[in-house]
C-alpha positions in Angstrom: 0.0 0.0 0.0 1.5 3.5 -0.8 0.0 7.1 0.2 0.9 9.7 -1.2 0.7 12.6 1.3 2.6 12.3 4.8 0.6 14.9 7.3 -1.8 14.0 9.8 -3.8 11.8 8.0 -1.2 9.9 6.8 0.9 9.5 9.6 -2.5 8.5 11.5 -3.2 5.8 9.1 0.9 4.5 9.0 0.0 3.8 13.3 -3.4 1.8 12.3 -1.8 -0.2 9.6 1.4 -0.7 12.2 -0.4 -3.2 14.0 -2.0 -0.7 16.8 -5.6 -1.9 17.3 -7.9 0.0 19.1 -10.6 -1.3 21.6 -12.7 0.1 23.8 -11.3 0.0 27.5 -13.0 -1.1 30.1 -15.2 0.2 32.5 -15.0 3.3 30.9 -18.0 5.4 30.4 -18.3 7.6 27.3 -21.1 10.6 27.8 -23.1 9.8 25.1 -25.3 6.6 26.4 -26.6 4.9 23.2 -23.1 5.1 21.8 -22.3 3.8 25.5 -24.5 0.7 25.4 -23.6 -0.3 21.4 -19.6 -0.3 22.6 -20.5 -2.7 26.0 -21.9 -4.8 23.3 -18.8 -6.5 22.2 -15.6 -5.2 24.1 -13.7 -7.8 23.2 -13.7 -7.1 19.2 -11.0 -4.0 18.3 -12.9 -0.7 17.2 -11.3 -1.5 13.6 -13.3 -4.8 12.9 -16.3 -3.1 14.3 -19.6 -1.9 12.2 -18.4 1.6 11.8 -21.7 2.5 9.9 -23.7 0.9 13.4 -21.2 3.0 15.7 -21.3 6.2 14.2 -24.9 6.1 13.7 -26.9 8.8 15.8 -24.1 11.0 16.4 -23.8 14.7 15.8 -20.7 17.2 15.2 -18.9 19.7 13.5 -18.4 17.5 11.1 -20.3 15.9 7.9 -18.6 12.4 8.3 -19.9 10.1 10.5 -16.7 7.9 11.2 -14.9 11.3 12.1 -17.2 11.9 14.7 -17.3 8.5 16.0 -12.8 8.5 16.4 -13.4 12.1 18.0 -15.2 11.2 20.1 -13.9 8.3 20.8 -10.5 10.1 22.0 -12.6 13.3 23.1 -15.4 12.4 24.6 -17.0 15.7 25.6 -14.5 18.2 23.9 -16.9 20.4 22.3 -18.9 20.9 25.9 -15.5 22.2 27.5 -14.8 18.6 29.1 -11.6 16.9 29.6 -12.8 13.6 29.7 -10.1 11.3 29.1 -10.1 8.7 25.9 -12.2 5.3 25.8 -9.7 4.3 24.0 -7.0 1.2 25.0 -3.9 0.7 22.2 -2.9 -2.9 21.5 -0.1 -3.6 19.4 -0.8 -6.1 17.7 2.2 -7.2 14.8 0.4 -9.9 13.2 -2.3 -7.6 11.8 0.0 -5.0 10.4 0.2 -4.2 6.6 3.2 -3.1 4.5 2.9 -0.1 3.3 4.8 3.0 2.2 4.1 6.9 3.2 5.5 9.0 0.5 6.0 12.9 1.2 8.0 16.1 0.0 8.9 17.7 3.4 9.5 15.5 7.1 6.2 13.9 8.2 3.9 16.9 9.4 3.6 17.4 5.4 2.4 21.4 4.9 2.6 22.1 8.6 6.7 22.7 8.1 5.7 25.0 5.4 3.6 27.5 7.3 5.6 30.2 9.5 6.6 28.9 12.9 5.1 31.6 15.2 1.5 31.7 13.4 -1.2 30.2 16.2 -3.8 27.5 15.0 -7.1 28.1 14.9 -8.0 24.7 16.7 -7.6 24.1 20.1 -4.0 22.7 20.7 -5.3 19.3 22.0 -7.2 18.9 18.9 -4.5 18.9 16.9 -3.1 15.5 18.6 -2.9 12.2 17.0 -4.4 8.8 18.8 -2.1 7.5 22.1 -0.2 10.6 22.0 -2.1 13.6 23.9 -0.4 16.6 22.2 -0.6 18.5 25.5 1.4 16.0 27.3 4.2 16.3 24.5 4.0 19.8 25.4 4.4 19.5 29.0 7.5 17.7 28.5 9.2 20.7 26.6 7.9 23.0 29.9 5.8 24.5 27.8 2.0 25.6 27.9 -0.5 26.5 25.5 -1.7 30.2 24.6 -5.3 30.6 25.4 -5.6 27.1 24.2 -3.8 26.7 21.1 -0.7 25.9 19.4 1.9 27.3 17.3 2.9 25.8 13.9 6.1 25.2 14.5 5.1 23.2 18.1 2.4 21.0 15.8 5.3 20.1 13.1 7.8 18.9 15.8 4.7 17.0 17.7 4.3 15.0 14.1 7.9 14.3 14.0 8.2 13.1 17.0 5.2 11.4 17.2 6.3 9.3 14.0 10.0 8.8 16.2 8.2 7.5 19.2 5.5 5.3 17.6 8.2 3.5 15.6 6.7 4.6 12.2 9.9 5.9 10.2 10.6 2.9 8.3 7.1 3.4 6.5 8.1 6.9 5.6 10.1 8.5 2.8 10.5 12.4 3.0 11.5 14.5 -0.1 10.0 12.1 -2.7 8.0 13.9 -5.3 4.8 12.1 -7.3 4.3 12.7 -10.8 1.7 9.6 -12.0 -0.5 7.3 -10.3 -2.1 5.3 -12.6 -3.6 1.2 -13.2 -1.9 -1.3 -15.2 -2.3 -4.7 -15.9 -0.8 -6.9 -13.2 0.8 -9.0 -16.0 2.5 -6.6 -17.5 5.3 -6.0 -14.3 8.1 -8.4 -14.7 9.3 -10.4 -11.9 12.3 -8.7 -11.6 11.1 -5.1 -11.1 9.3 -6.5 -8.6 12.5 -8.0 -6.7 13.8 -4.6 -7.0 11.3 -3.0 -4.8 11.3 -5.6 -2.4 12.8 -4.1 1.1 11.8 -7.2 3.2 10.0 -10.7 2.7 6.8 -10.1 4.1 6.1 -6.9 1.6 2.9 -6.7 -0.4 3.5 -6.7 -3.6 3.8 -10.6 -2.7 0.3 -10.4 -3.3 -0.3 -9.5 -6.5 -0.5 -12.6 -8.7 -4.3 -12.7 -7.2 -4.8 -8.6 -9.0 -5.6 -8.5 -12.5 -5.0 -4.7 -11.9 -2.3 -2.9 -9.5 -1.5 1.0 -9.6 2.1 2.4 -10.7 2.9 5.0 -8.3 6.1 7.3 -10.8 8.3 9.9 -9.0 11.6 11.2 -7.7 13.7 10.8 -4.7 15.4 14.5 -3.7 18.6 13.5 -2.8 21.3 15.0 -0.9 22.8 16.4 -3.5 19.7 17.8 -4.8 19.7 15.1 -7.8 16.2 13.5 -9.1 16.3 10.0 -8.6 13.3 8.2 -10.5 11.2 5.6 -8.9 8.3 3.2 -9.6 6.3 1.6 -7.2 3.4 -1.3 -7.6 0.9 -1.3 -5.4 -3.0 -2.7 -4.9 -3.9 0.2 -2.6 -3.0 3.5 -3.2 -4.0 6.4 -0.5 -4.5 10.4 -1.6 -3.6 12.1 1.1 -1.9 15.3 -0.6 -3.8 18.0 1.4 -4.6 21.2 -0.1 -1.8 23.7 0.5 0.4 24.0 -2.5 -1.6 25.3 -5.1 -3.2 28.7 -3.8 -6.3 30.2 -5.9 -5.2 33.0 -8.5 -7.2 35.2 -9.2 -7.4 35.4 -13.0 -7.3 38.8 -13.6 -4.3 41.2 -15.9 -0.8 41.6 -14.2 -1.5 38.7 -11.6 1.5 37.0 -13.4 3.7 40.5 -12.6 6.7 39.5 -9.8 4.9 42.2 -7.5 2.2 39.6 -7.0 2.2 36.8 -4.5 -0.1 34.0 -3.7 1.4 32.9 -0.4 1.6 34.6 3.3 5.8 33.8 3.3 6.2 36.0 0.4 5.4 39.1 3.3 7.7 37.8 5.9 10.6 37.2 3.6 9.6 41.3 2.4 9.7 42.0 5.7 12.8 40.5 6.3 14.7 41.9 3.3 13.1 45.8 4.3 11.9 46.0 0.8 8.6 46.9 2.7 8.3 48.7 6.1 6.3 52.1 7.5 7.5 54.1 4.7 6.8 52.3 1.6 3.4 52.3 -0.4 0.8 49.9 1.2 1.2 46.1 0.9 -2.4 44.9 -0.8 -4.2 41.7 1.0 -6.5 40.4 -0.9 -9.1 37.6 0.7 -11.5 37.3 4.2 -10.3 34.2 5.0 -8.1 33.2 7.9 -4.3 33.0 6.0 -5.4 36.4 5.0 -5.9 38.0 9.0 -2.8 36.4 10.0 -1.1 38.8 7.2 -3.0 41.8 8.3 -1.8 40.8 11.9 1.7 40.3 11.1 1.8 43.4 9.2 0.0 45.3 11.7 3.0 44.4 14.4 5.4 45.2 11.8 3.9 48.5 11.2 3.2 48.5 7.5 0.5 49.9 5.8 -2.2 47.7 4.7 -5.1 48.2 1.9 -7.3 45.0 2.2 -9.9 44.3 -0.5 -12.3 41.5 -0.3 -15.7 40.6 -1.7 -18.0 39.9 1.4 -20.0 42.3 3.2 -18.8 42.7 6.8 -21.8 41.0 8.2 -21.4 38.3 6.1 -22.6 34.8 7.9 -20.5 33.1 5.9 -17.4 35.1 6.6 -15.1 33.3 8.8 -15.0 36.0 12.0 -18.7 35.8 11.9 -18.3 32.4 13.0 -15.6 32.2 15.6 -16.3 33.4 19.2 -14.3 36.4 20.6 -13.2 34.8 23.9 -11.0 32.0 22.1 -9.9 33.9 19.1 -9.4 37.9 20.1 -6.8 38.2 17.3 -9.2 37.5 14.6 -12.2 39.7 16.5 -9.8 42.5 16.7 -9.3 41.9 12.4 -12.8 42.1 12.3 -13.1 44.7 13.9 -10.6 46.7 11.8 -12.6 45.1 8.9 -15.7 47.1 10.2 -13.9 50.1 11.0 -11.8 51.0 9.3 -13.2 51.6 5.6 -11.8 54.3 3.0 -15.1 56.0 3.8 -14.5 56.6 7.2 -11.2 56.7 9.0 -11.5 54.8 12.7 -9.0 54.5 15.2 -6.5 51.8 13.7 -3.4 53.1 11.7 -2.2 51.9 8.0 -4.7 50.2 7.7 -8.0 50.4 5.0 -10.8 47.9 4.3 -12.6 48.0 1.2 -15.0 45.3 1.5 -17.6 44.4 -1.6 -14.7 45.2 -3.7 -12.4 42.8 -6.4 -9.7 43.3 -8.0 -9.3 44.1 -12.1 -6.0 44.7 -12.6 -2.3 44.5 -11.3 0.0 47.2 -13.5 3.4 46.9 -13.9 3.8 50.2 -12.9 2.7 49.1 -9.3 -0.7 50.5 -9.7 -4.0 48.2 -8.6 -7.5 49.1 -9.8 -10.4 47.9 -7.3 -13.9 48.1 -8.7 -16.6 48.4 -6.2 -20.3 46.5 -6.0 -21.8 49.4 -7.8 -18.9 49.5 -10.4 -16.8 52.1 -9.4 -13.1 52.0 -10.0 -10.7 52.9 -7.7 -6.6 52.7 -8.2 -3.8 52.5 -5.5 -0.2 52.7 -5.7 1.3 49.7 -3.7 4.1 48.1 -2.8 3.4 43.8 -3.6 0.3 42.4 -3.3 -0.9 39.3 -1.3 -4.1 37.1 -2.6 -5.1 34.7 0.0 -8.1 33.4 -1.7 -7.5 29.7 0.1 -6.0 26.7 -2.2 -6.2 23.9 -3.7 -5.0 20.6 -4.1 -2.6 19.8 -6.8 -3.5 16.2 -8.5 -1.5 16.7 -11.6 -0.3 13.5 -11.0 -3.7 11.5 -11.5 -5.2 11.1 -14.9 -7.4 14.1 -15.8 -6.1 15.7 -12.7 -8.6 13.8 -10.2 -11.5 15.5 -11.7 -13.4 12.4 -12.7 -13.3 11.1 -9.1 -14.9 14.5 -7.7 -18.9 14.7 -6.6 -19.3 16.9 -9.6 -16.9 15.5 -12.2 -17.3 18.1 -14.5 -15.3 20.8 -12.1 -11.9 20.3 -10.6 -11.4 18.7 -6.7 -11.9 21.0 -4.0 -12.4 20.6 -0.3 -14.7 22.6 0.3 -17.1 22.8 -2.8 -16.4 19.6 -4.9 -14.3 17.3 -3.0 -13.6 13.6 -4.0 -16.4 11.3 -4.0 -15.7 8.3 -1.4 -17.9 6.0 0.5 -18.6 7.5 4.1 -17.5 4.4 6.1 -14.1 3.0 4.2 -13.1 6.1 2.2 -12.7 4.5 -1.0 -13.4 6.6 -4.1 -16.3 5.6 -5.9 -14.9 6.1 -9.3 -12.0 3.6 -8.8 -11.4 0.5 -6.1 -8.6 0.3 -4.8 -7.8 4.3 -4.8 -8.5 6.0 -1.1 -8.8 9.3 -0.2 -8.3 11.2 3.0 -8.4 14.2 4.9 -9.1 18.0 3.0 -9.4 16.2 -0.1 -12.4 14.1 0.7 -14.1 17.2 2.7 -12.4 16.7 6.1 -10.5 20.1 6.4 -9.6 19.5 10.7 -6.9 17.4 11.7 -9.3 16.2 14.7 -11.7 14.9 11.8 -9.1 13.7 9.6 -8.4 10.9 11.8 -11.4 9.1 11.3 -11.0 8.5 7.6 -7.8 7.0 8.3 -9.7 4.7 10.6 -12.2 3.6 7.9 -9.6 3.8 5.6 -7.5 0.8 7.7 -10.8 -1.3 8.3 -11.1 -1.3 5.2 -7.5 -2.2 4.1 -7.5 -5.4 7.1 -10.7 -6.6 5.7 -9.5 -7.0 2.1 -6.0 -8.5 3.4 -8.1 -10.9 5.6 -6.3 -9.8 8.5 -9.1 -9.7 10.9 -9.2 -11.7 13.9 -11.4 -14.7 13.4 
């Protein structure tokens, strides 16, 4: 089995598939009492071989998949109430039942969380960010450190997956700076023996078990070496997971100039400004464009770096669908006070926040070389700005190049390309197998499970699945 993708979800999945079985422990007694009574009903039988469809049933969350609410709450019981109620959860390692597989990724496991700058705070509590038998608040205790008003930094969350991978003793399923350019069937026939050998890294692997496939997937790519060569691979595999995320391929806008070197599409691009003083109190105003989240943490960090911001976006400010609107101020007063300035501080009126102006109901029509943005406005007026780079944080999405058509035909709507939020890929609720083609799996942001607390539960149905077809369930 090879995933592609080696963040949370995947490094979740590498534990299950390791052999760690989860059962319910116990004399424990979860909060919820029908969910109570169905896990009484047969302690003895791991969570994994369970009916996940008969588990999950009933429940109710922040989140449209069933099996993620059933893990979360399985590991939190009452989270969402304010409750610390420890997991139902016991871990058994069991050897016999683990499968072979292979978690491919570009960076060190934490995928797009060693991307994202170090000091930035999630928006999730910290102890939702935690993977299963590893409470993330205990790994912080051990560096002596706390959490800020309840959350993490993304630097903190990047280590906890690396070391969570160390102390779990996953890293011999992992391969960092590998690069995948084609997934794609063949005919089992057509591998000879001998490329098979080649790939073999121990007896038990299992590609052993491909003379019973008609059809396996090629899995194509590179190895970044040391020396920062390309070394070529091919891999054969029954299974093949998706687990790419969504953060390296931000949303352009499409309009004239976008293209220009002024123009970037990714919150670094301000920091590395910052840190080169090609931008600072006395230049022309650094543009932001999007109400999203990536978007307030750029109006925050220039705010503390004093530089003068003009944010456009296309929401009113009372938007129920904006972001802030949904968030409550206690937990997140960073983002309140951005709303705030949002609200305030428009070029109509001037309010008490400095280098800063909001023009919301506004988009973008052009980027000029000569530096110079033109804004229209909801009623069609045009407005133009001298600045000094622009910012569009517009959110991203996920880069399939590597799949035929670019994933599209395994999408809900396979007329429009994969997106988490509005079109993500079709999979069956309780194993997370695309509908479109056995065999393929898809997990986390790219099946519509954009929180690493929800992710988790894919992975689950994703390794029920994956023991069933290798008949490794107990009898």
């Amino acid at each position: 089995i090879v995933f592609s993708g080696n963040g949370p979800s995947g490094i979740c999945l590498s534990y299950l598939l390791s052999g760690y079985i989860p059962y319910f422990k116990r004399h424990s007694l979860h909060p919820h009492p029908i969910l109570q009574r169905k896990l009484e009903e047969a302690p003895e039988v791991s969570v994994l071989d369970q009916d996940l469809e008969y588990l999950s049933e009933g429940l109710e969350g922040r989140s449209h998949s069933p099996v993620a609410l059933l893990f979360d709450t399985l590991q939190r019981p009452d989270t969402d109430f304010g409750g610390t109620a420890e997991s139902v959860l016991t871990w058994w390692h069991e050897p016999d039942r683990a499968i072979p597989h292979l978690v491919l990724g570009r960076n060190a496991p934490g995928g797009a969380w060693h991307s994202i700058e170090g000091s930035m705070v999630t928006l999730s509590k910290g102890e939702w960010m935690g993977l299963p038998d590893l409470p993330f608040k205990e790994w912080l205790k051990q560096k002596r450190r706390g959490l800020r008003n309840n959350r993490a930094t993304a630097e903190d969350i990047a280590q906890y997956y690396q070391h969570y991978v160390l102390k779990k003793g996953l890293q011999k399923n992992f391969r960092s700076g590998t690069v995948v350019t084609s997934v794609r069937k063949v005919s089992a026939e057509s591998i000879s023996n001998h490329t098979q050998k080649d790939l073999q890294e121990d007896s038990d692997s299992i590609w052993n078990s491909n003379e019973k496939s008609e059809q396996v997937f090629q899995v194509d790519g590179f190895f970044k070496t040391m020396e920062g060569d390309k070394e070529p691979f091919s891999i054969y595999a029954e299974n093949v997971v998706l687990a790419t995320g969504t953060y390296d391929n931000p949303t352009w806008l499409g309009v004239k100039g976008e293209n220009l070197s002024y123009v970037h599409h990714q919150l670094s691009a301000l920091e590395e400004a910052v840190k080169n003083n090609s931008v600072g109190i006395m230049t022309d105003p650094v543009l932001i464009v999007g109400a999203g989240l990536t978007a307030a943490d750029a109006i925050l960090f220039a705010h503390q770096c004093n530089i003068p911001v003009i944010h456009v976006f296309r929401r009113r400010v009372t938007d129920p669908g904006l972001i802030f609107n949904q968030l409550p101020k206690t937990v997140y007063p960073e983002y309140h006070k951005v709303h705030q300035m949002m609200k305030e501080q428009t070029a109509a009126c001037a309010g008490p926040y400095e280098h800063y102006i909001s023009l919301p109901e506004h988009h973008v029509l052009s980027f000029g070389k000569d530096k110079k943005c033109i804004f229209q406005d909801k009623n069609g007026c045009q407005k133009a700005y001298k600045i000094s780079m622009a910012l569009v944080l517009t959110g991203s999405n996920p880069n399939l190049s590597f799949l035929p058509n670019d994933g599209i035909d395994l999408a809900l709507d396979s007329e429009q390309p994969v997106n988490p939020k509005r079109n993500p890929i079709d999979v069956d609720p309780f194993t997370y197998e695309c509908t479109q083609e056995k065999g393929l799996y898809a997990l986390g942001p790219l099946a519509g499970d954009n929180f690493v607390r929800f992710v988790q539960g894919g992975a689950l149905a994703v390794a029920s699945s994956l023991l069933k077809k290798a008949n490794k369930n107990p009898p």
